[in-house]
C-alpha positions, 0 to 999 in steps of 0.5 A: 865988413861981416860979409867980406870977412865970411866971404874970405873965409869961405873962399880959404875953406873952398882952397883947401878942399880943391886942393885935397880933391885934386889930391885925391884924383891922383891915383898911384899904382903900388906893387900890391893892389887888391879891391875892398872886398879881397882886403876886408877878408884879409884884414880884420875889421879894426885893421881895414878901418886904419890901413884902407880907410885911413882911421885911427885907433884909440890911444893906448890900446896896441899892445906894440906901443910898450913892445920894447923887443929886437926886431922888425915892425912890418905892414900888417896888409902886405908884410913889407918891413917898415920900421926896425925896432931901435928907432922906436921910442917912447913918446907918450902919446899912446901910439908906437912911436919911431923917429925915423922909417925903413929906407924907400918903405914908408911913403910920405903923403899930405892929409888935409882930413882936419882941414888944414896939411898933415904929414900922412905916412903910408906903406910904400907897397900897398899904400895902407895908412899907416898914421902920421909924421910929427916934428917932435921926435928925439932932437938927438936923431932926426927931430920926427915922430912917426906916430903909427897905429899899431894894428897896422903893424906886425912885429917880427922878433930877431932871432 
């Protein structure tokens, strides 16, 4: 019995990480590409960390997730505008947090790094990662949390 249940187990954990391989495979072109070396001296260290290798950063520490100022959070690698600030709401958990993105600018993607699917958001034009999508948004509006690491955010006041 201990060898079939392993075997069904290692059988489920092999899926899931096919399935992410032949994810990973696929390769799509955005309007703005540039190789490892052209981004790191682009983008800061923490900054290349999250948009190109997909990490996170701690809670707490992006000055934008208390920025309650108009105006307009852009990709921090290609300056495309991704969330307008009257989406943004407090959600506690320590990240910029908006409840929905800029039409056609945020791209939706599946992230099985934790083994199991997550919503992954990236940036539409140059395919930076931006965090992660959440089904425990504002009810009154769409019902997500799009929770962003701020340093893959700039912020652009309204004039």
């Amino acid at each position: 019995m201990k060898n079939i249940i392993g075997l069904l187990f290692l059988s489920i954990m092999l899926s899931c990480s096919s399935i992410a391989q032949e994810k990973s495979k696929e390769k799509k072109e955005y309007k703005v590409e540039k190789s490892n070396t052209e981004w790191k001296k682009l983008l800061s260290p923490m900054e290349y960390y999250v948009l190109r290798e997909a990490g996170t950063e701690r809670a707490f520490t992006s000055p934008l997730n208390k920025n309650y100022k108009k105006g307009t959070y852009v990709c921090a690698a290609c300056k495309t505008p991704l969330y307008a600030s009257e989406h943004k709401f407090d959600s506690g958990t320590g990240w910029p947090s908006f409840d929905r993105a800029i039409e056609g600018n945020v791209e939706l993607d599946v992230d099985y790094k934790l083994g199991y699917a997550r919503t992954e958001l990236k940036c539409n034009t140059c395919g930076g990662h931006l965090g992660h999508s959440f089904n425990d948004g504002p009810q009154k509006t769409t019902g997500k949390r799009h929770c962003i690491n701020g340093v893959a955010l700039e912020f652009i006041a309204k004039k």
